[in-house]
Short mmCIF file of the C-alpha atoms (twelve columns), coordinates in Angstrom:
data_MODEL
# 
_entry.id   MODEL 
# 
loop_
_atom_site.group_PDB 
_atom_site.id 
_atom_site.type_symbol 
_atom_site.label_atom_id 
_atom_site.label_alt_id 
_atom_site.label_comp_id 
_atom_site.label_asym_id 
_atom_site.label_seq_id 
_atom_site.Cartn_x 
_atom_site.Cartn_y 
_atom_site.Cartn_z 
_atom_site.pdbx_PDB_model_num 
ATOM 1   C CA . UNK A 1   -101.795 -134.929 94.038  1 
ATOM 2   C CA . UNK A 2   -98.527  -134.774 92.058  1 
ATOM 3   C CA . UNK A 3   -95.406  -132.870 92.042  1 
ATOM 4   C CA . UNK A 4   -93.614  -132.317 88.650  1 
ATOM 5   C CA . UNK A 5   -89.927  -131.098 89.534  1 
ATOM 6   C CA . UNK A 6   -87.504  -129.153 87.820  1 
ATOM 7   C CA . UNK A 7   -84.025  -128.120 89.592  1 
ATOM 8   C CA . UNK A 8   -80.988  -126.532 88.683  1 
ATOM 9   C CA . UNK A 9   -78.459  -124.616 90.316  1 
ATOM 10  C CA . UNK A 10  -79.571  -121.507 92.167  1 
ATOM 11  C CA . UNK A 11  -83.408  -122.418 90.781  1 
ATOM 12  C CA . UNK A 12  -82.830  -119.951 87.686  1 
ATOM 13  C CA . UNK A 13  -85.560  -119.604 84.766  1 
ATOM 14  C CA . UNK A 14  -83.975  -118.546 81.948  1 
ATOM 15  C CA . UNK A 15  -85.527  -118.165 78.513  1 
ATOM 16  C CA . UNK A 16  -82.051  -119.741 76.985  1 
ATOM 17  C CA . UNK A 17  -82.487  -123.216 79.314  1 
ATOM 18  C CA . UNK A 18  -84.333  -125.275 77.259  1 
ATOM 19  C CA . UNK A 19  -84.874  -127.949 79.713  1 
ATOM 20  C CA . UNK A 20  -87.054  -125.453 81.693  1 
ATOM 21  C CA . UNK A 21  -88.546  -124.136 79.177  1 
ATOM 22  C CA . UNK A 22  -89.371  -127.341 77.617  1 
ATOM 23  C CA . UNK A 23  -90.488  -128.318 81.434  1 
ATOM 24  C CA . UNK A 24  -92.401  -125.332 81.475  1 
ATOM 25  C CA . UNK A 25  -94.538  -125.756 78.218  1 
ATOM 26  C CA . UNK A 26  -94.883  -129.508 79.268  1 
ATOM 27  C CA . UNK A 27  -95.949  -128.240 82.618  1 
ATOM 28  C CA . UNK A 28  -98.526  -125.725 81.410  1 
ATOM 29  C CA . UNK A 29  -99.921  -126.896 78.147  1 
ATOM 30  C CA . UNK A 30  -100.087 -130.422 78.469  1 
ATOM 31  C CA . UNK A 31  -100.633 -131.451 82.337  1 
ATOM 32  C CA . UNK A 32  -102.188 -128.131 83.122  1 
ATOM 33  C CA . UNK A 33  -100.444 -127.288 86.460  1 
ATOM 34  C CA . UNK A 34  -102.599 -125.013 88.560  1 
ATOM 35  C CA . UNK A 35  -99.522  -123.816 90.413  1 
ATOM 36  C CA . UNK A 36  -95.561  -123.449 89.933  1 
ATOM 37  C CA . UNK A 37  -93.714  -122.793 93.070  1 
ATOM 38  C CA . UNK A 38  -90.463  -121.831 92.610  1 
ATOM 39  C CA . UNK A 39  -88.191  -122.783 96.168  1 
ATOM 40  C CA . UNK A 40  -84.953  -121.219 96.476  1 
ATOM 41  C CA . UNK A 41  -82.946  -122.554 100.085 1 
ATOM 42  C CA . UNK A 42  -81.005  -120.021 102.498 1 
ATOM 43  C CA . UNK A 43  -77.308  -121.330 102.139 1 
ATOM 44  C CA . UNK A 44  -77.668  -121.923 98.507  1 
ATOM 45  C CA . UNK A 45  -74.319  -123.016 97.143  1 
ATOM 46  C CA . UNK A 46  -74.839  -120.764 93.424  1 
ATOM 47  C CA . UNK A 47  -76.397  -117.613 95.045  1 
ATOM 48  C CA . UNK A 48  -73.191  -117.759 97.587  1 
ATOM 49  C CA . UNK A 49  -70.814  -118.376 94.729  1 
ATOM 50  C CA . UNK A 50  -72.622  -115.410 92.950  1 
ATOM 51  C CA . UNK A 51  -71.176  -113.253 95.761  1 
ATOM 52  C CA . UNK A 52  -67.746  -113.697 95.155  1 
ATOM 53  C CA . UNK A 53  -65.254  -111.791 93.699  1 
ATOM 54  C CA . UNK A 54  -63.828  -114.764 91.101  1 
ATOM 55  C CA . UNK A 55  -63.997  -116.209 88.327  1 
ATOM 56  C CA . UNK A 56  -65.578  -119.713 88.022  1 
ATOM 57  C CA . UNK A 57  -65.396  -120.406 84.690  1 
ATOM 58  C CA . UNK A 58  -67.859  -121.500 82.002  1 
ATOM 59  C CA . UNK A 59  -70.313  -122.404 82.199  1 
ATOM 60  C CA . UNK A 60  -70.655  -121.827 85.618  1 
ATOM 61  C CA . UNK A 61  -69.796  -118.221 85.781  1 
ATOM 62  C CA . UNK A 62  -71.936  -117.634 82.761  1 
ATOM 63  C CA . UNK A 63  -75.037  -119.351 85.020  1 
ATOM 64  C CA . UNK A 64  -73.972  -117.028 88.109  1 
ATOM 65  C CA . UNK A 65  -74.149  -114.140 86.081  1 
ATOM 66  C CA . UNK A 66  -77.986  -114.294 86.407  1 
ATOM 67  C CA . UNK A 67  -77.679  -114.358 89.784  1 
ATOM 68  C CA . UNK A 68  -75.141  -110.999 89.523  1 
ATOM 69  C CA . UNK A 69  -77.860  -109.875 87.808  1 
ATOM 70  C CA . UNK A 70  -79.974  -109.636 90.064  1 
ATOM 71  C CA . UNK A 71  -77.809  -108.346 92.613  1 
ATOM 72  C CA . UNK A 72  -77.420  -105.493 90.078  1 
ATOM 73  C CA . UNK A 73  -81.337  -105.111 90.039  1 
ATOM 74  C CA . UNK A 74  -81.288  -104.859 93.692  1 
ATOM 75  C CA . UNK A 75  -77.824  -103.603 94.584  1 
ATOM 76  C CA . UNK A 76  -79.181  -100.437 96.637  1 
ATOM 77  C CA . UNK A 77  -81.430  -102.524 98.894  1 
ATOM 78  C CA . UNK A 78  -78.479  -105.150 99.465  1 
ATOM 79  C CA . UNK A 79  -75.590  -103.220 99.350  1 
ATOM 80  C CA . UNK A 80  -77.479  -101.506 102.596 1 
ATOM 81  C CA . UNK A 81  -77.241  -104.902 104.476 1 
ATOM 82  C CA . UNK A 82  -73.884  -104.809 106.511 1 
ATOM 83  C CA . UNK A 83  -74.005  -108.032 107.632 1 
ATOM 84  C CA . UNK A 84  -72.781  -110.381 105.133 1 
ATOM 85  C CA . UNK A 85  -75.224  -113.721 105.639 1 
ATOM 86  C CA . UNK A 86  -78.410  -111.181 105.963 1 
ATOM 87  C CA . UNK A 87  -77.167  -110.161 102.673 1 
ATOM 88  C CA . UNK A 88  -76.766  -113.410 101.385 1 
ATOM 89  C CA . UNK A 89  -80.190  -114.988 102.392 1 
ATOM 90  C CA . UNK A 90  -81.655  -111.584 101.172 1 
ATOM 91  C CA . UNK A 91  -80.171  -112.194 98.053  1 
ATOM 92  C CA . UNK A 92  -81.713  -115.863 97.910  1 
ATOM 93  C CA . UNK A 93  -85.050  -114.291 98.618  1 
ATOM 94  C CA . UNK A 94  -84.600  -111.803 95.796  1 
ATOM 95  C CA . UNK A 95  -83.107  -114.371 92.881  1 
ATOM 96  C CA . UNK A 96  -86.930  -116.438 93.790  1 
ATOM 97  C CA . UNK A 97  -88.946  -113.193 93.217  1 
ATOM 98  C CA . UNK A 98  -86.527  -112.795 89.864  1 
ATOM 99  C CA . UNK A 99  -87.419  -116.399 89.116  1 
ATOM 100 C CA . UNK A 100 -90.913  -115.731 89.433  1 
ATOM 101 C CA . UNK A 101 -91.372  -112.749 87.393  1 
ATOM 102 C CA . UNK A 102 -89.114  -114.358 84.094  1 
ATOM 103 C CA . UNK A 103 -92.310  -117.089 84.781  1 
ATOM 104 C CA . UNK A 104 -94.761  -114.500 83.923  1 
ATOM 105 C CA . UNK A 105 -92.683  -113.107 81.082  1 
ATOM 106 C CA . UNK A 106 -93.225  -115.945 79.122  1 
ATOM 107 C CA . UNK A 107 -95.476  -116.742 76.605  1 
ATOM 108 C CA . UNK A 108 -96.704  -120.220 77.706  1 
ATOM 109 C CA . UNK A 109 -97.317  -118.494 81.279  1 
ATOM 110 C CA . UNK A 110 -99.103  -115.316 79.441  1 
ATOM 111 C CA . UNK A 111 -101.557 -117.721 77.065  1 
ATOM 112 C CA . UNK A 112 -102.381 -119.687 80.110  1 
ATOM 113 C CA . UNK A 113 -103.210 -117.169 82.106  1 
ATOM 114 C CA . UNK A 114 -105.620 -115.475 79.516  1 
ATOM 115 C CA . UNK A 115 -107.137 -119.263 78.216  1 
ATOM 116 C CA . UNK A 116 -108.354 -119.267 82.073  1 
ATOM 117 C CA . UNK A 117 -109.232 -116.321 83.209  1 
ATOM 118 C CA . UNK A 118 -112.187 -116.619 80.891  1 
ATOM 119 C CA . UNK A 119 -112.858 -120.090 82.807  1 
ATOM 120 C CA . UNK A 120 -116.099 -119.559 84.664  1 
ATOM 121 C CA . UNK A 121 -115.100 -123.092 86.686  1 
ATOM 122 C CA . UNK A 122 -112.084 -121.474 87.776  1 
ATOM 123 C CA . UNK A 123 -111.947 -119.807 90.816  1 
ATOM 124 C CA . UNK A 124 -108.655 -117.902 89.459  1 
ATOM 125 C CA . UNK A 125 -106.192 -117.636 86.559  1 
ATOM 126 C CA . UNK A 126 -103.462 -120.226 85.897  1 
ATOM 127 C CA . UNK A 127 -101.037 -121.347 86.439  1 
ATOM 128 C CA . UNK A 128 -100.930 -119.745 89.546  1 
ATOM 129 C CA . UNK A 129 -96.425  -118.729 90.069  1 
ATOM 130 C CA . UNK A 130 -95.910  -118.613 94.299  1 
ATOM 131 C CA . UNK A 131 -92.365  -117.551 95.667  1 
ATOM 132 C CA . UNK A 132 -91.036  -119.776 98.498  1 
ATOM 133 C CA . UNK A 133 -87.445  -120.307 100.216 1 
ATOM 134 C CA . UNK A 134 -86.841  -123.339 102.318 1 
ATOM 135 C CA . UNK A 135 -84.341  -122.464 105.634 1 
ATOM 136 C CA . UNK A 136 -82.119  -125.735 106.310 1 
ATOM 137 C CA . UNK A 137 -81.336  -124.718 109.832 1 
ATOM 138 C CA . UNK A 138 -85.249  -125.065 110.895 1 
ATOM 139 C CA . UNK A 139 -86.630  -126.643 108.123 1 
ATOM 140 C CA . UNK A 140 -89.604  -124.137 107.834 1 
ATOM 141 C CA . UNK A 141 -90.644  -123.414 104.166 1 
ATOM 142 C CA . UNK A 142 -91.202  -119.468 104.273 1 
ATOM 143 C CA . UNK A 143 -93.654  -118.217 101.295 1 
ATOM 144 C CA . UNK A 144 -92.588  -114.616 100.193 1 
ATOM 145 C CA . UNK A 145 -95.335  -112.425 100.256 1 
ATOM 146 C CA . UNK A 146 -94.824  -109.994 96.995  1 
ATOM 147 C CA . UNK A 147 -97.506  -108.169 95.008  1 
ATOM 148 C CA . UNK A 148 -96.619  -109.366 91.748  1 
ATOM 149 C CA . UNK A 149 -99.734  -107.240 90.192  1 
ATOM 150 C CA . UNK A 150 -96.687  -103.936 91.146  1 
ATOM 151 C CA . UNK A 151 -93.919  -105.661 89.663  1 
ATOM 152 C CA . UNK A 152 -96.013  -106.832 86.469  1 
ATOM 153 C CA . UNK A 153 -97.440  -103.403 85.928  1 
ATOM 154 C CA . UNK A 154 -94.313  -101.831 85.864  1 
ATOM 155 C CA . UNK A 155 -93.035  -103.833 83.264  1 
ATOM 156 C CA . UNK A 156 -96.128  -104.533 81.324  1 
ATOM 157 C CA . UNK A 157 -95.360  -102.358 77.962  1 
ATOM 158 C CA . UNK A 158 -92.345  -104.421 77.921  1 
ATOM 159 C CA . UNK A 159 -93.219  -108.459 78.781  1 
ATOM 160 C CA . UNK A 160 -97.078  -108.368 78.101  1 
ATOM 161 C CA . UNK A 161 -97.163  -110.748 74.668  1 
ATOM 162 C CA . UNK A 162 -100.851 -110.094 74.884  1 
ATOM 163 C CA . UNK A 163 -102.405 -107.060 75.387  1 
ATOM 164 C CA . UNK A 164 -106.268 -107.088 77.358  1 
ATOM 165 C CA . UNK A 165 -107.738 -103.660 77.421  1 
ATOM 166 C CA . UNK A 166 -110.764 -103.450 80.623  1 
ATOM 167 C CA . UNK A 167 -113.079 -104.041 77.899  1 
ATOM 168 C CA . UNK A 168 -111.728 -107.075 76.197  1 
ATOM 169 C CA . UNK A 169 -111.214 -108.540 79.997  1 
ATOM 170 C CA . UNK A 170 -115.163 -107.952 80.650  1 
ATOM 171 C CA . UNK A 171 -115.869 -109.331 77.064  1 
ATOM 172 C CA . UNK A 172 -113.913 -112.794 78.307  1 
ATOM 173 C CA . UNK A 173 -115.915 -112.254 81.801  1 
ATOM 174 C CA . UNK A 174 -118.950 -112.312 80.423  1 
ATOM 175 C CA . UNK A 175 -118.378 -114.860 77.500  1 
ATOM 176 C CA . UNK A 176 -118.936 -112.345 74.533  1 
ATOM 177 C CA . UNK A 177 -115.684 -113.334 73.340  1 
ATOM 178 C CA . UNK A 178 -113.403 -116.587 73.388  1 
ATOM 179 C CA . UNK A 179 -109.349 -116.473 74.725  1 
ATOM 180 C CA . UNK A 180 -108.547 -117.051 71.343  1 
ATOM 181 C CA . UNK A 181 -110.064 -113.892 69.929  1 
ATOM 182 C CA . UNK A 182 -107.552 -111.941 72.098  1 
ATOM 183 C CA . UNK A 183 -104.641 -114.612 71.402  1 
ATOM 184 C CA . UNK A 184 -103.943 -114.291 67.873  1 
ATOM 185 C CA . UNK A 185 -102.858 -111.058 68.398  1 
ATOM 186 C CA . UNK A 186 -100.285 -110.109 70.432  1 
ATOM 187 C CA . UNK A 187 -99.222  -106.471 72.289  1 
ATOM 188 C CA . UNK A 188 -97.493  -103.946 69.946  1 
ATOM 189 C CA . UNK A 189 -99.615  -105.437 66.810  1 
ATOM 190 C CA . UNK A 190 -102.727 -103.665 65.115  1 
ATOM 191 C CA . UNK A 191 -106.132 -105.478 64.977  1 
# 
């Protein structure tokens, strides 16, 4: 098989990158990646640099400020960890789940998803988005186990571009309608 890489600093997806979102769309659309692993790494140099209390300067500090934002998503959970690395490589853990879930916000992702889970060759909707951190000291790669199905249904009023009521999802089961039916009209929109 083959890889198709993107990297940045502290593995951030951001709607405002356009080289990852041009990536992604590339990715998606036109080689049809079954699966998009974002890796974060335990001593990551921009999650570290996220944690301290300076200033270092654009454009760097306005990349790390995604990272701070995370922290601010999670700040109860880490602000609980006393000891200061735990925190850190909690932290790293946490910015990869973040990662993940601004992959399923996006539209490319979304259409995907839909186009195939109508695809009775398929055994399961693409692309499929998997969290993973890679530890240095041991070399293990560690894949986070989340239920994304919680996080996404939390925020679905908000990020779903497409909306698929129980009986538009057995419709696509069974064939009665095509993706495209569904497509052409996104969440918030009358029929």
């Amino acid at each position: 098989g083959s890889v198709f890489v993107v990297r940045n600093v502290a593995n951030l997806v951001c709607s405002t990158d356009f080289n990852v979102m041009s990536a992604l769309q590339y990715g998606v659309n036109v080689l049809n990646i079954p699966h998009i692993i974002v890796c974060g790494h335990y001593d990551c140099g921009g999650v570290r640099a996220s944690m301290e209390d300076r200033d270092h300067l654009p454009p760097l500090e306005n990349w790390l400020r995604n990272i701070r934002d995370v922290y601010r998503l999670h700040r109860v959970e880490l602000n609980a960890i006393k000891d200061a690395e735990a925190r850190h490589r909690r932290l790293v853990e946490l910015n990869v789940i973040e990662q993940c879930i601004n992959l399923f916000k996006t539209g490319v992702v979304q259409r995907h998803r839909i186009d195939t889970y109508a695809d009775p060759v398929l055994p399961f909707s693409t692309p499929r988005i998997h969290p993973c951190v890679y530890d240095p000291k041991d070399g293990l790669l560690k894949e986070l186990k989340i239920d994304f199905k919680s996080y996404l249904n939390e925020f679905r009023d908000i990020y779903d571009l497409y909306h698929l009521t129980d009986d538009v999802k057995e419709q696509l089961r069974t064939q009665k309608i095509k993706p495209d039916d569904v497509l052409v009209r996104p969440a918030g929109t009358s029929s």
